[in-house]
Every structure is written in C-alpha cells, then in structure tokens.
C-alpha positions as CSV (number, residue, x, y, z in Angstrom):
1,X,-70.9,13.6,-141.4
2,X,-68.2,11.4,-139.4
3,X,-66.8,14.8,-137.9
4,X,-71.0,15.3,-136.5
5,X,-70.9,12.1,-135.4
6,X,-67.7,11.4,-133.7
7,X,-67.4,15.3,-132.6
8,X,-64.3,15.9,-134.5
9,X,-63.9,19.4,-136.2
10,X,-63.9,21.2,-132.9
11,X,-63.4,25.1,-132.9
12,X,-60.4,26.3,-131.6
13,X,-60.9,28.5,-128.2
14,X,-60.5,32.3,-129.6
15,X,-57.7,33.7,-127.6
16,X,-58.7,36.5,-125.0
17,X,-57.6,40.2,-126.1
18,X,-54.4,41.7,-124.8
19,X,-56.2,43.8,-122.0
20,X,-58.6,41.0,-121.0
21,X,-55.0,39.0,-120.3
22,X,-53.3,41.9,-118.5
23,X,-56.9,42.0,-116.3
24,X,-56.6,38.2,-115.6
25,X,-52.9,38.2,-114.3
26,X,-53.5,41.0,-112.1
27,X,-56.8,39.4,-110.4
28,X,-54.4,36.2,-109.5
29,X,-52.2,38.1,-108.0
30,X,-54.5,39.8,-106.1
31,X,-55.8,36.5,-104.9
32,X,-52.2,34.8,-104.5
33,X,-51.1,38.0,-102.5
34,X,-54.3,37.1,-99.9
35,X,-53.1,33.6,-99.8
36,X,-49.3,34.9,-99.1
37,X,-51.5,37.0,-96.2
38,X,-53.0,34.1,-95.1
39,X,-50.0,31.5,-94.9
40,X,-47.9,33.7,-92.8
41,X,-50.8,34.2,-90.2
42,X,-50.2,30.1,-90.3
43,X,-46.9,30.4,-89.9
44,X,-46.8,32.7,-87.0
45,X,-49.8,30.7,-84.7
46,X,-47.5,27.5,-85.6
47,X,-44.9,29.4,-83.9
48,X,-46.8,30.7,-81.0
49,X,-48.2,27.1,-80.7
50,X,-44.8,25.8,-80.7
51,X,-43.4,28.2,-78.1
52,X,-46.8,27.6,-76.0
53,X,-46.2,23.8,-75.4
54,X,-42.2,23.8,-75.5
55,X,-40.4,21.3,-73.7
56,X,-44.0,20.4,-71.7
57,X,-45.4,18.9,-74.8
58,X,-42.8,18.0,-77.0
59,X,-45.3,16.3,-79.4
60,X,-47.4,19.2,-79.5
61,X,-44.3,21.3,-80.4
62,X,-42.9,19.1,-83.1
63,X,-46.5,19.0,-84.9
64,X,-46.9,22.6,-84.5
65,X,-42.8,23.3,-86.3
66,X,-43.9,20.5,-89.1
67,X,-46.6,22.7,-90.2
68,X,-44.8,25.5,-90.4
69,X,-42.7,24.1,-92.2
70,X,-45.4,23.2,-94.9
71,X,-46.7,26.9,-95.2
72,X,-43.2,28.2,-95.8
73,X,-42.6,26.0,-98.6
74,X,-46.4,26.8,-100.0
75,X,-45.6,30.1,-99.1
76,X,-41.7,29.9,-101.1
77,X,-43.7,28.5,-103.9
78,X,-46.7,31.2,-104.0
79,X,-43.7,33.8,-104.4
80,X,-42.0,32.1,-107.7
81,X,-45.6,32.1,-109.1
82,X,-46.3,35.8,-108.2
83,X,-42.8,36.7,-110.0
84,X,-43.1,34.9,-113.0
85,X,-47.1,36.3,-113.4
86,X,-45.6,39.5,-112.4
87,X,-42.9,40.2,-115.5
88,X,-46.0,38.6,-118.0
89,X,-48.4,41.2,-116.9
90,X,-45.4,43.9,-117.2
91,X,-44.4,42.2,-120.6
92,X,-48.0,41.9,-121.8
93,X,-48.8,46.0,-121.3
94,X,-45.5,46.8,-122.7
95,X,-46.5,44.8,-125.9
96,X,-49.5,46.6,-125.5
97,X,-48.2,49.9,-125.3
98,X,-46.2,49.4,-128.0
99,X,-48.6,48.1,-130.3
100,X,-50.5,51.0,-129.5
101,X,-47.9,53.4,-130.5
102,X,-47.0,51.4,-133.9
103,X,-51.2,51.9,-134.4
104,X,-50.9,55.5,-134.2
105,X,-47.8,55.8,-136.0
106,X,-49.3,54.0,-139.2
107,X,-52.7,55.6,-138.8
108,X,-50.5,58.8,-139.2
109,X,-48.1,57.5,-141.9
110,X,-51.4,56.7,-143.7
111,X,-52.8,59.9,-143.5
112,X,-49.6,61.5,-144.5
113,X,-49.5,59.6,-147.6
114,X,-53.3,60.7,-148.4
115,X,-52.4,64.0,-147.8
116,X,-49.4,63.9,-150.2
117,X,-51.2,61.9,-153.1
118,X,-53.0,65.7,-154.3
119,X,-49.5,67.1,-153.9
120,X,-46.6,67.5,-157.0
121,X,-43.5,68.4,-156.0
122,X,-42.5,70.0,-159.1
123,X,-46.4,71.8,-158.7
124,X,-45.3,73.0,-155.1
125,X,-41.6,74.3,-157.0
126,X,-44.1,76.3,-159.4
127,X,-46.2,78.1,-156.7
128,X,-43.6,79.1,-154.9
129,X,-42.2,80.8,-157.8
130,X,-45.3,82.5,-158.6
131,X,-45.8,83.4,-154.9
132,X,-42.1,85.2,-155.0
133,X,-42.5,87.0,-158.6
134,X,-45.8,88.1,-158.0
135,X,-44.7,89.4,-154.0
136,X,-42.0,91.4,-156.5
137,X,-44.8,92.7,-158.8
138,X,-46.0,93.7,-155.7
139,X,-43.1,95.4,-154.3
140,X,-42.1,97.5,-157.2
141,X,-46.1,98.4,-157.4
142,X,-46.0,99.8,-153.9
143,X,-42.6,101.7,-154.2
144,X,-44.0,103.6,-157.1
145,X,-47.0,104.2,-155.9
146,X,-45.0,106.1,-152.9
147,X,-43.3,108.1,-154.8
148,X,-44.9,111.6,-155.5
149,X,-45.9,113.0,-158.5
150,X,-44.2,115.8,-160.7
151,X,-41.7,115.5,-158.0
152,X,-37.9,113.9,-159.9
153,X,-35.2,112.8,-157.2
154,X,-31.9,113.8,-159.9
155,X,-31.1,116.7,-158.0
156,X,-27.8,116.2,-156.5
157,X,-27.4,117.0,-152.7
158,X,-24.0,118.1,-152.7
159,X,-25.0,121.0,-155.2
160,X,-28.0,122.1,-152.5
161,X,-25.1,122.1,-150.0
162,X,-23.1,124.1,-151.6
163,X,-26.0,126.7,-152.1
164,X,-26.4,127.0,-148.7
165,X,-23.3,127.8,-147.3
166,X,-22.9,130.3,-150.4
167,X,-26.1,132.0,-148.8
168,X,-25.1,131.6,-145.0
169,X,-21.9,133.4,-146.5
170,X,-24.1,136.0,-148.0
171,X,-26.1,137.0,-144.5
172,X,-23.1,137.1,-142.9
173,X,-21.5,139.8,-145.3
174,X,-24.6,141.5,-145.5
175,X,-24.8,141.8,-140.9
176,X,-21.1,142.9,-140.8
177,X,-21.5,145.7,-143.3
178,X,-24.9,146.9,-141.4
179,X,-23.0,147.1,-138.0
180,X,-19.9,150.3,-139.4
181,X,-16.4,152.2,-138.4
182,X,-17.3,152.7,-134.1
183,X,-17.3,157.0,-133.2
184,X,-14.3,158.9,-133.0
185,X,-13.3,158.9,-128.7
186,X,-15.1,155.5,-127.9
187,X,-12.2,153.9,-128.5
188,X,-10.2,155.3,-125.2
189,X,-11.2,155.1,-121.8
190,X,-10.9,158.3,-119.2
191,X,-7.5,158.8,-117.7
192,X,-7.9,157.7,-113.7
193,X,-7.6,161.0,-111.4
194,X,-4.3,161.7,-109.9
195,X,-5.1,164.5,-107.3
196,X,-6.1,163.3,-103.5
197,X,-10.5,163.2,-103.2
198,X,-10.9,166.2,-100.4
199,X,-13.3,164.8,-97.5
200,X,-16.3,166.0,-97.0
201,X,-17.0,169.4,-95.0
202,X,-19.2,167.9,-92.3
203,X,-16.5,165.3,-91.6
204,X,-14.2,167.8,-91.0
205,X,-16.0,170.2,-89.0
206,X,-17.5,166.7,-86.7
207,X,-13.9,165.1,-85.9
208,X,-12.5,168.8,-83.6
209,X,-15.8,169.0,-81.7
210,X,-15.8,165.5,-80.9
211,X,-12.2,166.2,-79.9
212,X,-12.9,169.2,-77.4
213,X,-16.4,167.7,-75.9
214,X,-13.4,164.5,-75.1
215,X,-11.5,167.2,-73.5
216,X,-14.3,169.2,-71.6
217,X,-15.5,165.1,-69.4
218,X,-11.5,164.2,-68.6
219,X,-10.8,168.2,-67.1
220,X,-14.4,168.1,-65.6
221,X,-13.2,164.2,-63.9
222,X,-9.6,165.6,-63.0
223,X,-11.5,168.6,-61.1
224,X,-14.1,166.4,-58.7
C-alpha cells in the first residue's frame, strides 16, 4: 500500500536487445558524423571571414579566429565521442557474433547428445561383427556358387605340361618320318661347261659384209 502511495516499487527499465544496441550506436554516429560535416563548414567561413577583414578590421578578424577556435574544440571533442561509440558498436557485434556461434554450437551439441542416447557402443561393436561374418557367409556363398559343377580343380598343371610336349614330340617324329632318304643324283649339281660357246651363224656371216660395204664408201671417196 505505501509502495502505491508513495510510488516506490518502480520496474526496472528492460535492457534493449543486443541488435537494438548495435542499431542505436550506429544512428549517433551517423548524426555526430553530420555534425563533424557541419563544424568544419564553420571553421572554414571563420577562416574566410578572418582573411576577408584582415588588418582592415582587426575586430572583425579576432571574432571571426575565436570562433573557430570554439568549433575545433567541439569538433576535437565530437571525434573522442565517435571513437569510443565506434569500438562499443565493434565490441557489441563481436559479442554478438560470438554468442551466435556458442548458440549453434550447443544447439548442435544438443542434438548430438539426442542422437547418441538410442546408440550402445558395445550394440554398435555387435553389428559390426554381424555386418563382417555375415559379408563372409556371403563371400564363401558366391565363390561356390562360381565354381562349376562335376568339374574338380586337383589336376595338377605341370602333369598337363608334360603331356603336351610328349605330344608336340610325337607330331614332330611322325612329319620327319613322312618326308624319306632324297633320290639317288639330286644330291650333285651339273659340272659347269669347259669348252668355248660358238657364236651364232648370222653373227658371223653379218660382221665381213659390214666389213667390205666399209671398204666399198672409203675406195668410192678416195676415187671422186
């Protein structure tokens, strides 16, 4: 009743979210950034003034360098404030970040642990021996079903070796007993003529009556 009447028991403000406080530092520095804008237009018609009037109006002058004066140090003290909200807003989002992260990270730590409540590891050890025994059932299943019927694999391969060369042996026996002793002669070859090859009649008979017809053109020449 005395809290009603003498307003005591006041609520507590509820603090703004982090996001809501990362929006709110960057809307005053947007507006202390138009103010910086502003105070160094100031500054620079203070200057212009100052120069205008010179040593004409000294008065004038001195007025005009006092209040530049004022916007620097408005303007030195805008820039501290624009730091120090600065490395809050880049403090507040990388709390945020990180809170973020550590969210996910236990969302997923919870899950795991879910997941893994259904699970034995000394179950999982079982399976997996099942899985491997029965893949060998299944291996020795599918190498006997390859093999064919009625058909045994004892025979030894040097022994089939053996058997064949005994047989190549054999053709070759039998091919040089086919071929026989070579005729009686075939062995020598004919002796090479010794006596001088006569040339042919016509040659003979052609080379003197080319001789004389030689004989007849160099008289007949000599003559004329």
């Amino acid at each position: 009743m005395f809290s009603k009447i003498f307003g005591g028991g006041k609520k507590q403000p509820v603090a703004p979210s982090t996001q809501e406080s990362i929006q709110q530092l960057r809307e005053t520095e947007d507006m202390l950034v138009k103010k910086q804008e502003f105070l160094e237009k100031k500054i620079d018609s203070e200057v212009a003034t100052a120069k205008k009037h010179g040593t004409k109006n000294k008065r004038l002058a001195l007025h005009a360098l006092k209040r530049k004066k004022q916007f620097e140090k408005q303007l030195n003290h805008i820039d501290g404030v624009l730091s120090t909200i600065e490395f809050q807003r880049e403090a507040l989002e990388n709390a945020s970040t990180n809170a973020e992260v550590l969210q996910v990270m236990g969302n997923a730590a919870r899950a795991m642990k879910t997941a893994h409540n259904e699970m034995d590891v000394d179950q999982v050890h079982d399976l997996m021996e099942d899985i491997a025994e029965q893949q060998e059932v299944a291996n020795e299943i599918a190498e006997a079903i390859s093999n064919p019927v009625g058909f045994t694999n004892d025979v030894d391969e040097d022994d089939l070796l053996k058997e064949l060369e005994e047989l190549e042996q054999e053709e070759l026996d039998k091919q040089l007993l086919d071929v026989g002793p070579a005729p009686a002669g075939l062995d020598r070859l004919p002796d090479a003529p010794s006596a001088e090859i006569a040339a042919p009649a016509a040659a003979k008979k052609t080379a003197p009556k080319a001789a004389d017809d030689d004989l007849a053109d160099l008289e007949a020449w000599a003559a004329s």
